[in-house]
N, C-alpha and C positions, 0 to 999 in steps of 0.2 A: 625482238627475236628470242626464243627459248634456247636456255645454252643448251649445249648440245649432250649431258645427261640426261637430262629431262627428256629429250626426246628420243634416246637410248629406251630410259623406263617406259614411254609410252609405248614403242615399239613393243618391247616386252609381252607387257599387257593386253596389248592389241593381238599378238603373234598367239598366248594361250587361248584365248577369249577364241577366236577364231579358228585354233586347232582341236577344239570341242566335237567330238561325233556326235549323231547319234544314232544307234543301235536298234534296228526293228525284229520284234521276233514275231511269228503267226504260223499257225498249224498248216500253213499252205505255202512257206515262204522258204527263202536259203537258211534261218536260222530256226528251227522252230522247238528249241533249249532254250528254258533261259538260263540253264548254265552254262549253255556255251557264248551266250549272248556276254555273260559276264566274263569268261575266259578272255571274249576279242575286246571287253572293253578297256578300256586305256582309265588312269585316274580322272574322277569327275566325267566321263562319259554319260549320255543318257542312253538309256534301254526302256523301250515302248513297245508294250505287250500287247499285241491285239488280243480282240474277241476270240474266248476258244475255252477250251479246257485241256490244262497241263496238268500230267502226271509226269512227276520225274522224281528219284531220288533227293533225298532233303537238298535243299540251295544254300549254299556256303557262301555269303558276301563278304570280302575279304579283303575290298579296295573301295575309295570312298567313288561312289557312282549315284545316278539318279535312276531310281523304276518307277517309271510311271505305268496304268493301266487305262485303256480306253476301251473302254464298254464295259468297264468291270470284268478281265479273265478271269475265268476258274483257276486255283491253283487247287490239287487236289489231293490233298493226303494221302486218301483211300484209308482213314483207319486204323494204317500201317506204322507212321513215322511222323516227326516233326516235319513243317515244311519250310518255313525259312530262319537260319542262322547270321546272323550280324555280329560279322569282328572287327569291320573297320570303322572308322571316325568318319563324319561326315556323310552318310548314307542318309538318303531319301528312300521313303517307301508311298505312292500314294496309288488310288484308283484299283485297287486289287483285290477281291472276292477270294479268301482262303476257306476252305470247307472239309472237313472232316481227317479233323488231327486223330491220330490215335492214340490212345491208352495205356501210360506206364506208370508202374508202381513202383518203379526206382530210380526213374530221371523225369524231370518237367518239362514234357514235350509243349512244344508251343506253336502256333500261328506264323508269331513272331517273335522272334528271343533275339535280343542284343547283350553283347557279352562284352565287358573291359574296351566300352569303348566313348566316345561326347562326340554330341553336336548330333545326334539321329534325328531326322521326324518320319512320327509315323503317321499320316493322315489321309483322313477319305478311303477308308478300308473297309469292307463288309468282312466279320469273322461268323463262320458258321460252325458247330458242331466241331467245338475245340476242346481238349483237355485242358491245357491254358490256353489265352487268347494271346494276349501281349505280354513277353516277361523280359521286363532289364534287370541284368546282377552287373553293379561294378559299373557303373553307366552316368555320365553328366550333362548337362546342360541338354538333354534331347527335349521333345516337344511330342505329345500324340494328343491330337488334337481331329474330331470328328469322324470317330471310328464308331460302326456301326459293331457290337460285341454280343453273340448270341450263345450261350452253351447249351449244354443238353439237358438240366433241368433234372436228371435224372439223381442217384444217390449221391449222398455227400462225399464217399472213402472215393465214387469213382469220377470225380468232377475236382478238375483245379479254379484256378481264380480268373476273373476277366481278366482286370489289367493286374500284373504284379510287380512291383519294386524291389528289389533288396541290395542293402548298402549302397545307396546311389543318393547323390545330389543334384539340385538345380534343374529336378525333371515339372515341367511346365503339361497336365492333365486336363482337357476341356473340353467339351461340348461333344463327350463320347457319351454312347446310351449302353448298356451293360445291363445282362439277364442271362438267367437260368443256371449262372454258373455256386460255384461254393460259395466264394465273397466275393459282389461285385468290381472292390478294386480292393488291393493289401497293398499297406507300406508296412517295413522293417528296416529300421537300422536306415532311415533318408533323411534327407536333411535339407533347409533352406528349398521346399519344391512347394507347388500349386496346385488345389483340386480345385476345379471352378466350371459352372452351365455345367454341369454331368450328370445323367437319369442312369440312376443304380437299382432296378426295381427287380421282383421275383426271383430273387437268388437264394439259394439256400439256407445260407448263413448270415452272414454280413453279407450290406451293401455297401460298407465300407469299413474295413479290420486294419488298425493303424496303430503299430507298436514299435516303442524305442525311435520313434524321430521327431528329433525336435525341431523346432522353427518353421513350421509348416503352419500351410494355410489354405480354411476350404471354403469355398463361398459359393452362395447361388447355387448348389445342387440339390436333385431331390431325391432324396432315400425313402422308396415307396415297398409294402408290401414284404419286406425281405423276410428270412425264419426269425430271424433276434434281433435285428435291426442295424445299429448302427455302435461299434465298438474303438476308443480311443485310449489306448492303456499306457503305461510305462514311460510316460513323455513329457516334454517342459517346453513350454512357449509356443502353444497352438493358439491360433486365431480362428472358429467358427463362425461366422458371420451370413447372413442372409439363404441359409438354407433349410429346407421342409423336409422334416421326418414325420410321414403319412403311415396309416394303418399298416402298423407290425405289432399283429397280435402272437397271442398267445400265453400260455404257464411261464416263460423263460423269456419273452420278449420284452422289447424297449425299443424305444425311439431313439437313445444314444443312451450308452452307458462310459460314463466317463470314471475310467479306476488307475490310481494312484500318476496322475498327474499333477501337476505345478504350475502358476503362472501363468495361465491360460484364461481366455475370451470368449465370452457364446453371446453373439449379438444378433438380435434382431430374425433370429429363426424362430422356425411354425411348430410346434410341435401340437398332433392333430390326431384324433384317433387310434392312441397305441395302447395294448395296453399299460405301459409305463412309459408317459414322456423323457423324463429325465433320470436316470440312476448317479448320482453323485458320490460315488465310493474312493474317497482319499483323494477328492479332489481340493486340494490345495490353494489357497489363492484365487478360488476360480471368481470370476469376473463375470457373473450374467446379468445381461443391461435390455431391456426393452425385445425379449422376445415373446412371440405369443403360445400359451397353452390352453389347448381348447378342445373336449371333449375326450378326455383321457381315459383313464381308469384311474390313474395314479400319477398328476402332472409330474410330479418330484418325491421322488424316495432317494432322503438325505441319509445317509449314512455316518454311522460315530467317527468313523474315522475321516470326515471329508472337514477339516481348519480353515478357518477366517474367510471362507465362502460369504458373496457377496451377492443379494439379488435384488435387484434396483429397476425399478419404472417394465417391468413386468407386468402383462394382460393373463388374468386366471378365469377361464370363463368354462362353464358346463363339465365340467370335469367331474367325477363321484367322488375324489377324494384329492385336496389340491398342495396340501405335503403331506408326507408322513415322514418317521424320522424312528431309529432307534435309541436315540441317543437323550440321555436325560439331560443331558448338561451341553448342547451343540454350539458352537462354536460360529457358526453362520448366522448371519445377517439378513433379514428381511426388515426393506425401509421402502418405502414409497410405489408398493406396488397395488393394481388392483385387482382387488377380489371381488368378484360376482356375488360371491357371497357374503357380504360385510353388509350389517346392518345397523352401523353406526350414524351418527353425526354430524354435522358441519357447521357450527353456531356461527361462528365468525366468515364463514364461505369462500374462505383461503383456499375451496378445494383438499383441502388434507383432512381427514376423518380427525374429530376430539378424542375418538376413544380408541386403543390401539385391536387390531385385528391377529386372532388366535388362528394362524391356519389349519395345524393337526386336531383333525376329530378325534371325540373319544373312539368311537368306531372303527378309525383305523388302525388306533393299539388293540384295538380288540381282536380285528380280522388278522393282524401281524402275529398275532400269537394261536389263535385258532379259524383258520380258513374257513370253513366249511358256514363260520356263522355270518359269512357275504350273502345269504339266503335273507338274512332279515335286514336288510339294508332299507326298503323305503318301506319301514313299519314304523306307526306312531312311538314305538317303545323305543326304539332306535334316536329318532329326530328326539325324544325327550332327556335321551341321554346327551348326547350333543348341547342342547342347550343349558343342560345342568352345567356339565364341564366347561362350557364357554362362560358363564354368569362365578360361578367361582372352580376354578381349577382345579386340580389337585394328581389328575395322574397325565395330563398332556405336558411337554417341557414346559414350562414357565417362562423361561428366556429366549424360545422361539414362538415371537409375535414381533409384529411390521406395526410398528410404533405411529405411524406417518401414513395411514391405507391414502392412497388416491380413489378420490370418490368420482371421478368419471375413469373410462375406459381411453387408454393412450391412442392416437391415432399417429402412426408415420407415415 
């Protein structure tokens, strides 16, 4: 027999469990608010929005509740105003079509905005035609996870950010798709959170703008197309791992520019088509281990100020120029990667090239100091300087060359 606590607590349990509502609102029904759906709801409540399009006054969620949406309602801005606010802990947001936030140049109107609160999720949501789409300040342990993210593609001064973080921890980011907006997602000031499966393409700016948070980790996404690509600044102990930075051209783009970080991982990503794959500027300690670079402009432009950089079992294929570097005396490491372009040896068939591999062309200290003479790039005059400088040196760094080239191409 169960003494007779225990089936005090069960009761308990039983008695909340079962005094759970739930809440229906419809443009044809007793409720057809959903702020008033929220006024009658009790904590932990669910509210089920049919098919319709609601225009009301921003929504103030205030008490932890569940909204669901079935058929996708419209919630409708009209242009005007933000349309949902989140203060409480514990809120559900799922199934819900928001469409045309309006426009302010002194507060960040949003879709969806959670304020001073943990434990949110926001998923399964179409955002259309947002100034911001999803924004947490002050926010922990929430989840948004398969939100469809659309902005208006329009100027950058009048476009906020898809998803946006600030000062928030333990937010869990995935398998959201994100366009047209300024940066497809921004962290600031976050910490210990996850970007993972996320398509951040044709945004403005960044497809991902991530400053001052440390311990963060992004994997599996793909940063496609954006104005500059993909931006990582100010931060210590990021993990990169398994994601594609694809065609972000341009004078001012890159595939990821990493500036003045620390202690940080780039594993096993694509970098494809950009004009700059990599920009390494005061990255610190960085750790790059088997990713691929392939048809770049410029796979890696190491900068003087990036220390004890590390880049190990690396694929360099079709690129025009597969480092460059300002720095005469650099600090980073190249061991055991391969270059496309190595025309060395392998007498013993160890696999490791006898002879070590010069990756900066003359050519590119050339075009680093005057641009314009990228015009003579596939002229015999060109290719003859190159291999003068590779045969004996004299103005490419001396101490960056990959001691160890791998003569076949890695496969993972």
């Amino acid at each position: 027999m169960r003494p007779p606590a225990i089936l005090f607590a069960l009761c308990l349990v039983c008695g909340s469990a079962s005094a759970q509502q739930t809440i229906t609102v419809s443009p044809s029904g007793k409720l057809r608010s959903i702020t008033a759906a929220i006024a009658a709801a009790r904590p932990h409540d669910r509210i089920v929005i049919k098919t319709g399009v609601y225009r009301e006054p921003t929504i103030v969620v205030a008490k932890p509740v569940e909204i669901t949406g079935e058929g996708f309602p419209v919630l409708d801005g009209q242009s005007a105003r933000p349309i949902m606010v989140i203060t409480a802990d514990s809120v559900t947001v799922h199934g819900i079509h928001f469409r045309r936030v309006g426009t302010s140049f002194v507060e960040d109107w949003a879709a969806l905005r959670v304020e001073n609160a943990k434990g949110c999720s926001l998923e399964n949501n179409l955002i259309d035609d947002a100034f911001f789409g999803i924004y947490l300040a002050r926010v922990s342990q929430c989840s948004i996870k398969g939100n469809v993210v659309r902005g208006r593609n329009s100027r950058e001064m009048a476009s906020g950010n898809g998803i946006h973080i600030w000062q928030s921890s333990q937010i869990d980011i995935a398998r959201n798709r994100i366009s047209g907006h300024r940066d497809g997602i921004y962290f600031e000031f976050v910490r210990n959170s996850t970007i993972a499966g996320n398509v951040s393409e044709k945004n403005l700016r960044y497809g991902l703008h991530f400053m001052f948070s440390d311990d963060c980790r992004y994997t599996a996404n793909v940063f496609r197309s954006n104005g500059a690509g993909v931006a990582v600044m100010f931060t210590r102990r990021v993990e990169m791992i398994g994601n594609r930075f694809e065609n972000n051209w341009g004078s001012a783009a890159y595939g990821l520019l990493l500036k003045e970080i620390s202690d940080s991982r780039l594993e096993r990503n694509v970098f494809s088509r950009n004009t700059v794959g990599l920009v390494a500027d005061g990255a610190n300690r960085l750790r790059a281990l088997e990713n691929q670079f392939s048809d770049n402009g410029w796979a890696v432009k190491l900068e003087a100020s990036t220390d004890e950089a590390l880049f190990t079992r690396n694929n360099f294929t079709d690129n025009t120029f597969d480092v460059s570097t300002n720095s005469t005396q650099p600090s980073a490491k190249f061991a055991g990667n391969y270059w496309q372009d190595y025309a060395g040896y392998d007498l013993d068939r160890n696999g490791i090239g006898d002879v070590p591999f010069r990756p900066v062309r003359l050519f590119s200290v050339i075009v680093a100091h005057n641009s314009p003479t990228i015009i003579l790039l596939r002229s015999p005059f060109v290719r003859l300087l190159d291999t003068a400088e590779r045969i004996i040196p004299a103005l490419t760094p001396e101490l960056l060359a990959d001691a160890s080239p791998a003569m076949r191409r890695f496969r993972w």
